[in-house]
VOGU-3710 file (C-alpha; in Angstrom, 3 decimals, decimal comma):
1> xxxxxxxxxx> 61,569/34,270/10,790  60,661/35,054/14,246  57,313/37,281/12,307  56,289/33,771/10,056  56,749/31,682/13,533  54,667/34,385/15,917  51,923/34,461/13,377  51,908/29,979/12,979  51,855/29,660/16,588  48,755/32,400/16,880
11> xxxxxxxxxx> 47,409/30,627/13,679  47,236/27,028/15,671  46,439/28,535/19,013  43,127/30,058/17,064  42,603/26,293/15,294  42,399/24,857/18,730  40,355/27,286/19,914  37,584/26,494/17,375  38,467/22,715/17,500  37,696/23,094/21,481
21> xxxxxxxxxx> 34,400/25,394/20,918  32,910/22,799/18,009  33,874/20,012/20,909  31,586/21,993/23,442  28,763/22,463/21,165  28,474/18,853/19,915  25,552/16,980/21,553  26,544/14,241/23,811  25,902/10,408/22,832  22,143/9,752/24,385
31> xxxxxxxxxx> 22,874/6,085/24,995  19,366/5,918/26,880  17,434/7,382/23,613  16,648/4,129/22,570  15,205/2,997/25,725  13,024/5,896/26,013  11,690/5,701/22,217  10,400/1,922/23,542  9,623/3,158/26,728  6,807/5,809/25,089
41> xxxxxxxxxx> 5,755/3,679/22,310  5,327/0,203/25,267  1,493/-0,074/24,807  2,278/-0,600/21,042  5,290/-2,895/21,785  2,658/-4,623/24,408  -0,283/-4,891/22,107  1,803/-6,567/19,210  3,310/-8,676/21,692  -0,024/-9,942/23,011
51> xxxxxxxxxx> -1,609/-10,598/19,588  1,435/-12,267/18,520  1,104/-14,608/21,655  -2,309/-15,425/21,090  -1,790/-16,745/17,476  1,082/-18,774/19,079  -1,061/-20,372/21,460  -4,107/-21,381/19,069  -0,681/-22,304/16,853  -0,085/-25,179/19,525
61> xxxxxxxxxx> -3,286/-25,884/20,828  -4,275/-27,012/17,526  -0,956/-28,560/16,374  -1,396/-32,522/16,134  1,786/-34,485/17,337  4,354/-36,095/14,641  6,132/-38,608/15,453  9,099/-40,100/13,224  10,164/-43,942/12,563  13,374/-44,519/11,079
71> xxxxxxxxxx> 14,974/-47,889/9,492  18,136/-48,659/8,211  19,236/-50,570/4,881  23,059/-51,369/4,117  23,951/-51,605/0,191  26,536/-54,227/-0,834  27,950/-54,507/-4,395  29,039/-58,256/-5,563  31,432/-59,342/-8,642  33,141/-61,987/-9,143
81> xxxxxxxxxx> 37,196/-62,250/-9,369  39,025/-64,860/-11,184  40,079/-67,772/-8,425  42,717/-70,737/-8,630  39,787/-72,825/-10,086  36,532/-71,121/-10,468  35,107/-67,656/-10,049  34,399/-66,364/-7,010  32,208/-63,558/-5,413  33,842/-60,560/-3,582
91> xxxxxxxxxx> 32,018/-57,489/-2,097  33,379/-54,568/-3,606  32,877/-51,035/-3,248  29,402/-49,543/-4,036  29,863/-46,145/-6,000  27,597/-43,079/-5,162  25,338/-43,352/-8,339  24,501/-47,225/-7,124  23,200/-45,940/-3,867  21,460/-43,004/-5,016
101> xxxxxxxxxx> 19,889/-45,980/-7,960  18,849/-47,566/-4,639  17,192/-44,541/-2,950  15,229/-42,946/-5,841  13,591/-47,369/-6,177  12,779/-47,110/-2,129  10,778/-44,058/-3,271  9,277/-45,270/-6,181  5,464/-45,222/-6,744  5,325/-48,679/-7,119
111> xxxxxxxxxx> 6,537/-49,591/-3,715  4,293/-47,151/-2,049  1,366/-48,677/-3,384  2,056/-51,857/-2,671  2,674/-50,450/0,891  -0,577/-48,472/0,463  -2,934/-51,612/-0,478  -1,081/-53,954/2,095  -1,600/-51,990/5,024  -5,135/-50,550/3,644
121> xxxxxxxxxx> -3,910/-46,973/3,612  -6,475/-46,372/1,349  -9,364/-46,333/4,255  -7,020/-43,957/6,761  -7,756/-40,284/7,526  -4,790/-39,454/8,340  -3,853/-39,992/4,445  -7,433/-39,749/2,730  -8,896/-37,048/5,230  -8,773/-33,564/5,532
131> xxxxxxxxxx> -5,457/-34,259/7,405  -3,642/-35,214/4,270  -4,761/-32,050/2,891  -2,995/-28,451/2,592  -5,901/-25,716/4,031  -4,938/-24,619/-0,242  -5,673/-27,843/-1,422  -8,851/-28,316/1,555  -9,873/-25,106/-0,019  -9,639/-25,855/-3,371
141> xxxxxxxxxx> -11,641/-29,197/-3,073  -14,363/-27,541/-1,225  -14,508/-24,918/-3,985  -14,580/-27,551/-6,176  -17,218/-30,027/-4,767  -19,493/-26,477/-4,338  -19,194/-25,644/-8,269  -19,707/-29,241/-9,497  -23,413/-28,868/-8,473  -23,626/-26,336/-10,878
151> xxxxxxxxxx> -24,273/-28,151/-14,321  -23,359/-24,905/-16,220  -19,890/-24,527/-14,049  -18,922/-28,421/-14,166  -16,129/-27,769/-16,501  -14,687/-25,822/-14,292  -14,809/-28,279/-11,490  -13,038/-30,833/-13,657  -10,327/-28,335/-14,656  -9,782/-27,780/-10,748
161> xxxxxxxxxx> -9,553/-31,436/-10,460  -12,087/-32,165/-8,489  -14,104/-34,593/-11,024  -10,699/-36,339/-13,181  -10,728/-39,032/-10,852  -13,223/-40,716/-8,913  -13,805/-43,140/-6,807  -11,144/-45,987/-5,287  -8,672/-44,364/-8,359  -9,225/-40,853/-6,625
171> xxxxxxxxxx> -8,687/-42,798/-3,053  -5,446/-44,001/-4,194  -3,905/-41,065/-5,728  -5,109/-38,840/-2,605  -3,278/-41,070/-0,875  -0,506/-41,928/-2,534  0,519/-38,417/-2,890  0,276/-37,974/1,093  2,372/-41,064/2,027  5,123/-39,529/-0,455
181> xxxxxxxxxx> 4,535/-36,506/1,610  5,723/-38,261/4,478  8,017/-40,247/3,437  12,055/-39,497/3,605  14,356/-41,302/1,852  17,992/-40,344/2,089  21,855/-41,688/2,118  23,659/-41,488/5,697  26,216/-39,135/4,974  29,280/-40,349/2,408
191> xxxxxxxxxx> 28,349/-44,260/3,641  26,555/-47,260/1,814  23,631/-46,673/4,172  20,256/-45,727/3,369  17,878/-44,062/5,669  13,873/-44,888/5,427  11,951/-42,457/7,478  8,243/-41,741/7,928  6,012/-39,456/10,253  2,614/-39,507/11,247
201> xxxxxxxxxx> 0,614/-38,923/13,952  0,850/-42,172/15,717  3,684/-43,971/16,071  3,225/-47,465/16,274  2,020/-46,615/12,442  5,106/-45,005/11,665  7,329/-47,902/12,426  5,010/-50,256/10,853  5,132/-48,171/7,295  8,933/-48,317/7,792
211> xxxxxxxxxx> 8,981/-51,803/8,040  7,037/-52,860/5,731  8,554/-50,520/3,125  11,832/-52,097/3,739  9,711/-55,716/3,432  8,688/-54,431/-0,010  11,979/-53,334/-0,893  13,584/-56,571/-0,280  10,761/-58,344/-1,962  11,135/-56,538/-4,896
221> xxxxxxxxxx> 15,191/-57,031/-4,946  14,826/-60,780/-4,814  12,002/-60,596/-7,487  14,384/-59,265/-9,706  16,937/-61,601/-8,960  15,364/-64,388/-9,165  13,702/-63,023/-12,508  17,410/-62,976/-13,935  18,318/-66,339/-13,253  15,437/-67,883/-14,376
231> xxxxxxxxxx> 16,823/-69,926/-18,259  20,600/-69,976/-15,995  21,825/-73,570/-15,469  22,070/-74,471/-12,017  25,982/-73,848/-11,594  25,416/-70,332/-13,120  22,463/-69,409/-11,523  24,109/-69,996/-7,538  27,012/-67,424/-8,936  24,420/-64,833/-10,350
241> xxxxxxxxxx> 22,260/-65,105/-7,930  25,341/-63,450/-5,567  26,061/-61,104/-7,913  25,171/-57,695/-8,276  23,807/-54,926/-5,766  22,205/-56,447/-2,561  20,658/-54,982/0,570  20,311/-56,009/3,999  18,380/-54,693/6,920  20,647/-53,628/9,508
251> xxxxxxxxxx> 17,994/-51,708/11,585  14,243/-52,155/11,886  12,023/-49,054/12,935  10,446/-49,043/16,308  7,725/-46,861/17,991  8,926/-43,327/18,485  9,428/-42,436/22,117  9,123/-38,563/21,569  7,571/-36,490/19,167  9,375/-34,850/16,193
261> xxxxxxxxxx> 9,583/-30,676/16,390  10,318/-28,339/19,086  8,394/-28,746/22,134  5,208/-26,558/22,965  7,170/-24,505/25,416  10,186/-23,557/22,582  7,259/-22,890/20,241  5,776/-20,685/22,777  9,232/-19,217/23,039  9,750/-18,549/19,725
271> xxxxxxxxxx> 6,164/-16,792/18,972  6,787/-14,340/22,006  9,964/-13,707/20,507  8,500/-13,073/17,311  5,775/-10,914/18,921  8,691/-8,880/20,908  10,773/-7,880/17,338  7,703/-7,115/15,536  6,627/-4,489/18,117  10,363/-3,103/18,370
281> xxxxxxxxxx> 9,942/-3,109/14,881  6,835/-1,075/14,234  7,493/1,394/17,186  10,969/1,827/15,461  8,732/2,597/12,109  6,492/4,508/13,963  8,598/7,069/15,599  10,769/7,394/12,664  7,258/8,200/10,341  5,896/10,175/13,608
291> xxxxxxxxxx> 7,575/13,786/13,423  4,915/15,547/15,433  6,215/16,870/19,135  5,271/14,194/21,702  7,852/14,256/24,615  9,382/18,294/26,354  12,982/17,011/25,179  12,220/17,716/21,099  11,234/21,040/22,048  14,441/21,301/24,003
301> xxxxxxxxxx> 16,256/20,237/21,299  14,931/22,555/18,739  14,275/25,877/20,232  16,843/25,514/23,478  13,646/26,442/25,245  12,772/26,115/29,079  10,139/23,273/29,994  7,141/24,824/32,319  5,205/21,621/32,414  2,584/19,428/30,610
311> xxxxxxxxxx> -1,286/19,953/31,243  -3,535/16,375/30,078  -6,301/15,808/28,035  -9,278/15,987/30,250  -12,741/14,342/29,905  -15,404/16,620/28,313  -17,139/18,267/30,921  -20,634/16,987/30,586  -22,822/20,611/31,128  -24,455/23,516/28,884
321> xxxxxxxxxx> -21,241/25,123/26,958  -21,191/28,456/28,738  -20,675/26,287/32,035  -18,203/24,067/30,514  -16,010/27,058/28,985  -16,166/28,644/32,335  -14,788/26,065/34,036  -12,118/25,815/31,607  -11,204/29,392/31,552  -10,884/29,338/35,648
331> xxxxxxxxxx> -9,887/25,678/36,234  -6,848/26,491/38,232  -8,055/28,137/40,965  -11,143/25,721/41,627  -8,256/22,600/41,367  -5,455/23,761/43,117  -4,253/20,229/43,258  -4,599/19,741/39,211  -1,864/19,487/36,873  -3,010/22,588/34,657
341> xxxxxxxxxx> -2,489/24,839/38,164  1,114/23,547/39,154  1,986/24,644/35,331  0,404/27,896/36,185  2,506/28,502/39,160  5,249/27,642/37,579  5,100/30,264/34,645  3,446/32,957/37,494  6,656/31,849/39,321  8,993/32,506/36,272
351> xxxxxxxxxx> 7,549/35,708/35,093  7,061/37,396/38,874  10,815/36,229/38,976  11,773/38,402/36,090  10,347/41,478/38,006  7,551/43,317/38,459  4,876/44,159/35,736  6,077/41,829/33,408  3,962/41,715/29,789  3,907/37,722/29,509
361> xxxxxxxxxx> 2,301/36,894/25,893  1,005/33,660/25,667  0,820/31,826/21,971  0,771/28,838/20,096  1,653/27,207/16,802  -1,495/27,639/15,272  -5,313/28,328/16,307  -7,007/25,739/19,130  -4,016/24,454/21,016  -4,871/26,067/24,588
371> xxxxxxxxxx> -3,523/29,250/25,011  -6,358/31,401/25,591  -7,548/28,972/28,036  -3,798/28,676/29,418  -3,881/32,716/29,922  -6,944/32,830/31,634  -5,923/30,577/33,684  -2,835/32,430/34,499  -4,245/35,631/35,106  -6,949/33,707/37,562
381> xxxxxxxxxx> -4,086/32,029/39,522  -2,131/35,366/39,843  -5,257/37,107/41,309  -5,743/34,108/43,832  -2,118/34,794/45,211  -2,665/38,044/45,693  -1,293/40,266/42,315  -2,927/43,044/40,103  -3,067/41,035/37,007  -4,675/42,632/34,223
391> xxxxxxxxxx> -6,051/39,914/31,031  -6,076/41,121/27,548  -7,477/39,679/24,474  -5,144/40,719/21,960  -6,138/37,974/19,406  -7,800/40,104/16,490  -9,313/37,031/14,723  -10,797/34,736/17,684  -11,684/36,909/20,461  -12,378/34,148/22,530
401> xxxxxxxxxx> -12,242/35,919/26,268  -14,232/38,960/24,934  -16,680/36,269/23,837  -16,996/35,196/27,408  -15,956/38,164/29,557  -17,521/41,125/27,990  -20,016/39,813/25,050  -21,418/42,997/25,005  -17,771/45,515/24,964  -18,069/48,577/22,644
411> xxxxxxxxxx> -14,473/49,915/24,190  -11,453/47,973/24,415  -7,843/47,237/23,271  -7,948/49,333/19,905  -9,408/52,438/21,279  -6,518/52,295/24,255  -4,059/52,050/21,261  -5,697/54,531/19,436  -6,249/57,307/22,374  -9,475/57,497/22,196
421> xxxxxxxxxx> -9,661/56,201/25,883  -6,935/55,354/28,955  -6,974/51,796/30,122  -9,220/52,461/33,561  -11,802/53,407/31,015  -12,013/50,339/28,967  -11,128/47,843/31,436  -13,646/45,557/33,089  -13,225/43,191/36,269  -14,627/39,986/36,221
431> xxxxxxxxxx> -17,022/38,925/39,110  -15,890/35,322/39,376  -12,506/35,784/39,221  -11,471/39,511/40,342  -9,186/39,907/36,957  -9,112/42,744/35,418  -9,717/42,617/31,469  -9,268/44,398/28,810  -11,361/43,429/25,608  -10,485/43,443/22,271
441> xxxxxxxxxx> -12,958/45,725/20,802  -13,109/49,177/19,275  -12,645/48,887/15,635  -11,871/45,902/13,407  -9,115/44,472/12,067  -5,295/45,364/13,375  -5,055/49,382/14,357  -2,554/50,935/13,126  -0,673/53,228/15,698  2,520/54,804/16,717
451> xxxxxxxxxx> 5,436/53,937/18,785  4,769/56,286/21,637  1,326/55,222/22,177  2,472/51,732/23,032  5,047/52,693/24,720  2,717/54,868/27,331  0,695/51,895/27,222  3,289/49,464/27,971  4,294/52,287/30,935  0,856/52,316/32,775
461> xxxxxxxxxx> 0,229/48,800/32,732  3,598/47,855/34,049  2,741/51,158/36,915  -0,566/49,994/37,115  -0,298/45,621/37,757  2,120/43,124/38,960  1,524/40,365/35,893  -0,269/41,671/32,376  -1,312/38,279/30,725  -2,132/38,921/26,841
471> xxxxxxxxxx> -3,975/36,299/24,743  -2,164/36,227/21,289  -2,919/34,922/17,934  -0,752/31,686/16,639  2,101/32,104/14,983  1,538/29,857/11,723  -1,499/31,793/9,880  -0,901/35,466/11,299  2,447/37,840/10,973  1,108/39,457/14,518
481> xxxxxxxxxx> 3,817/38,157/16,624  6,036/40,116/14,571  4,359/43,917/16,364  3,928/41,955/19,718  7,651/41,653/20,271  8,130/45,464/20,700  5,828/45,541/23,981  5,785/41,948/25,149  8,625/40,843/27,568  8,438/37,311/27,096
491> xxxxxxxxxx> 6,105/35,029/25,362  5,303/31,223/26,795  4,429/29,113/23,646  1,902/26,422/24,038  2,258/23,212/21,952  -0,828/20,554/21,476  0,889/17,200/22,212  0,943/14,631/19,033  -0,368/17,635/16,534  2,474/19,892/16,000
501> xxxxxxxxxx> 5,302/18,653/13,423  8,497/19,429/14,253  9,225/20,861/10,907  6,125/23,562/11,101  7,462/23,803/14,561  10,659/25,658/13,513  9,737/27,229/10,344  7,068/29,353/12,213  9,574/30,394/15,003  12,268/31,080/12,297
511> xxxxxxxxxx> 9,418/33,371/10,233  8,811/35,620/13,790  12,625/36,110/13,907  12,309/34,921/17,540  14,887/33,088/19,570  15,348/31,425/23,135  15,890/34,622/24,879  12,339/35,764/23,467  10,531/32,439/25,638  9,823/32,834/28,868
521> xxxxxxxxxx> 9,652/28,775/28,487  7,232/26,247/26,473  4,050/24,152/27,785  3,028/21,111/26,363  -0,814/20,687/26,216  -3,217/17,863/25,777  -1,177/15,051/26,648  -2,854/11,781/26,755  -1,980/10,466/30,366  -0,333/7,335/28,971
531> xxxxxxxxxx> 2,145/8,613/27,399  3,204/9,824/30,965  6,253/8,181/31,494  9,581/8,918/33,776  11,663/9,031/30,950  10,306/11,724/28,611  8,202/13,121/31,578  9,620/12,631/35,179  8,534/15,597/36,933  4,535/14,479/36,091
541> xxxxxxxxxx> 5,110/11,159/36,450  6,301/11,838/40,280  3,670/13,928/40,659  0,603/11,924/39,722  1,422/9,806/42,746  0,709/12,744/44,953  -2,044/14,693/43,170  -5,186/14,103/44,296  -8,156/12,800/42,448  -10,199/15,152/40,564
551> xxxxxxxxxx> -13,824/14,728/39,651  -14,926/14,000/36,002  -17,950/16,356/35,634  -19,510/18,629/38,002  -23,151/18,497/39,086  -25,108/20,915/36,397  -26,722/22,431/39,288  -23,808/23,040/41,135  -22,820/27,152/40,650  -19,002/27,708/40,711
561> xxxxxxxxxx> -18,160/29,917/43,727  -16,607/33,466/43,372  -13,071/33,040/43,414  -11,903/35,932/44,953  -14,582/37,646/46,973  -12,546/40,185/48,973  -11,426/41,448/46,154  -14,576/42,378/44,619  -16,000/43,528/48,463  -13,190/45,876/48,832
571> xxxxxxxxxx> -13,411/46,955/45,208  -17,538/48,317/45,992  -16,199/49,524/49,404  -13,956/52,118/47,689  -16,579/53,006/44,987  -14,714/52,545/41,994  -17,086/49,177/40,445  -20,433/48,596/40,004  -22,606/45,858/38,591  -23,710/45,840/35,197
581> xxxxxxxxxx> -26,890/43,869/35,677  -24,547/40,396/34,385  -23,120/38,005/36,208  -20,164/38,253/33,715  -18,777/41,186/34,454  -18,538/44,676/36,222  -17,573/47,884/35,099  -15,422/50,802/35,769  -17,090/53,749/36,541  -16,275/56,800/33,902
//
């Protein structure tokens, strides 16, 4: 017993144990998440918003006031009951289907024509015009009226309507059907009272329609009454007349005071409203349909990565392209004060942090997200402050810095690897910047050599510099990452803002077989500057208020400056460079 009751307690002991370590690795509630997804997608929000707005104030700019007139009519039901001596007339109740008799005869064609000719209805716009008119039905008639002209097509008008009726006929019916569009008939709740409404656009018309509708009403009722008791002798025909279902007026329409609707400022309300949901709405749809990386915390969450900082999109550098890629390449140093050169300090400041001659490879997702220009900038920033960097191009399919550093290299990374030459033989310095570079060139392709040639490769250039920066294909397209991991200490991965999915994001990292102690950290590249915001970015939002203005374009005449002079002047003073005749590069001696 005391065995079974040892091994349940160590059994429930170890249960709470993993109930406490699942606890401690689930993600805390981001209440704020929401905020921030609106926050990054405002211009959208904004933009939908202002459209929205716009149509809402053309909406009641153009909207023509309606005013409603309303008149009352009480319905009485009369039979007679059996007196001491005669018959005699008693009010009764009046059932539902007596009343609703009453309402459908109140809205009866025949009444509104009679209305319609008294009051010459036939002659208003507001019933006749374009006003009476549906912009389906306006559109219809002017299709119409355009197709009639064509003898061959006049069939087709008549089908549409447009030539069944004509004239004072086609008057009447045009407006006929309008004043029944305006018209409201309807019993006041469970009582013997009927409610005659119209609306129109001026109110002293309104209340006049009203009125005389209830006129015709009652001249109709004692039409018919008086057409019953027409052969009745004269006894009979005082009872009938009584008899029966009667109506009273019990309250004539006046002239509206106030308009009928919500007032402009409620509709103004309501469309800004509208405008506000929509955008929530289709920033909602956007973000969820949007899985590329476009904020540092999606990176975070993915790869449990460090954040080094965000460089933006820059205007294109108006110049001849050797000019403009130079500037590029060595941006940092000429713009101390620029975003792209506080994220360069800040991975300089990570890897010198690590130790001294740290390998930092610097890579992307796939080909033309930044990194080359990223490492070149690195290695020029490490050179200004004063460390032996050494830059090497150790992309095999887009040797971008040989390109531009040493066009002309026939020694380089792949005859280091394969011993056919140390790295003081194959490594040039650049004039401009002072960094030493090592080309890939040599052979072509991917060399394939041993482990103890990299490793006495990785041993003199940790002996030999402070920082080695090393230009690396992408990961997506090319398995090279893969052999880089046995001499590179830590890679920083560069990640085009608003290109990268998510998904392609983590498959390639999963296919290296890397994880977060592989990353010296991450850098986000290209951002557009609006979507700098101090939710998803606060440490560059707080810093554009202090970073000073940099110029769009240079003057095409204007020659960059030699970054690091001493360097170069204490380099010749010892012997060990010349020039080669470019202004690219200079050489080690053999």
């Amino acid at each position: 017993m005391d065995r079974i009751d040892k091994s349940s307690i160590v059994a429930q002991s170890t249960r709470e144990e993993e109930r406490e370590v699942a606890l401690a690795h689930v993600p805390p509630v981001d209440l704020l998440r929401p905020l921030r997804i609106l926050y990054a997608q405002k211009w959208l929000v904004l933009a939908i918003l202002l459209v929205i707005s716009v149509c809402g104030v053309f909406y009641v700019l153009q909207q023509r006031p309606i005013y409603t007139a309303r008149g009352l009519l009480l319905i009485e039901n009369t039979r007679l009951e059996t007196g001491r001596e005669e018959l005699l007339p008693i009010v009764s109740n009046v059932d539902v289907s007596a009343v609703d008799t009453q309402v459908e005869i109140i809205r009866s064609d025949s009444i509104a024509l009679h209305v319609i000719a008294s009051l010459d209805l036939v002659r208003d716009l507001d019933f006749v015009g374009s006003g009476a008119k549906s912009l389906a039905r306006r559109t219809l008639d002017t299709f119409s009226e355009y197709v009639a002209q064509v003898p061959a097509l006049r069939d087709i008008a008549e089908w549409l309507g447009s030539g069944s009726l004509q004239g004072q006929q086609r008057s009447e019916r045009v407006a006929l059907q309008a004043f029944q569009n305006m018209l409201s008939v309807k019993r006041v709740g469970m009582s013997s009272v009927i409610e005659v409404s119209f609306r129109s656009q001026d109110a002293d018309k309104s209340a006049r329609i009203v009125n005389e509708i209830l006129n015709a009403y009652l001249a109709q009722q004692l039409d018919a009454a008086a057409a019953a008791t027409a052969n009745a002798s004269a006894w009979l025909r005082d009872r009938v007349k009584d008899l029966g279902t009667k109506a009273r007026v019990i309250s004539l329409a006046g002239p509206p005071i106030r308009r009928e609707g919500p007032t402009r400022t409620l509709l103004l309300a309501g469309f800004v409203a509208l405008g506000l949901l929509l955008g929530i709405g289709a920033a909602a749809l956007r973000f969820a349909l949007d899985q590329t990386i476009r904020n540092p915390q999606q990176i975070e969450r993915l790869l449990n990565v460090p954040y080094l900082g965000a460089v933006m999109r820059r205007t294109p550098y108006r110049a001849w392209p050797e000019r403009r890629t130079s500037r590029r390449l060595m941006r940092a140093p000429l713009s101390p004060s620029s975003d792209l050169a506080f994220v360069v300090k800040r991975i300089r400041t990570a890897a010198l942090r690590r130790g001294r001659g740290q390998i930092i490879g610097l890579t992307s997702i796939i080909s033309g997200e930044g990194a080359t220009t990223l490492a070149s900038n690195l290695a020029c920033s490490a050179v200004v402050a004063g460390c032996r960097v050494l830059l090497i191009d150790g992309n095999p399919y887009k040797p971008s810095l040989t390109r531009l550093f040493e066009p002309g290299a026939t020694t380089g990374l792949l005859d280091v690897l394969a011993g056919r030459c140390t790295i003081a033989e194959a490594v040039a310095i650049n004039m401009k910047s002072g960094v030493h570079f090592l080309p890939y060139a040599g052979g072509v392709g991917t060399p394939v050599v041993d482990a103890v040639r990299v490793q006495s490769f990785v041993r003199e250039c940790r002996d030999s510099y402070d920082i080695v920066v090393v230009d690396l294909p992408p990961f997506a397209p090319v398995p090279e990452l893969l052999c880089a991991r046995t001499f590179v200490d830590a890679f920083v991965l560069v990640v085009e803002w608003a290109r990268i999915p998510s998904s392609l994001l983590t498959s390639a990292v999963l296919a290296a077989g890397m994880n977060q102690n592989d990353f010296l950290g991450f850098v986000l590249n290209k951002v557009n500057r609006i979507a700098i915001d101090p939710f998803s970015y606060p440490i560059e939002s707080h810093l554009s208020k202090y970073r000073f203005q940099e110029y769009a374009e240079w003057p095409a005449a204007q020659s960059f400056p030699s970054i690091v002079p001493w360097r170069i002047e204490r380099s010749l003073a010892r012997g060990d460079v010349h020039y080669t005749g470019t202004l690219a590069n200079t050489e080690r001696r053999p």
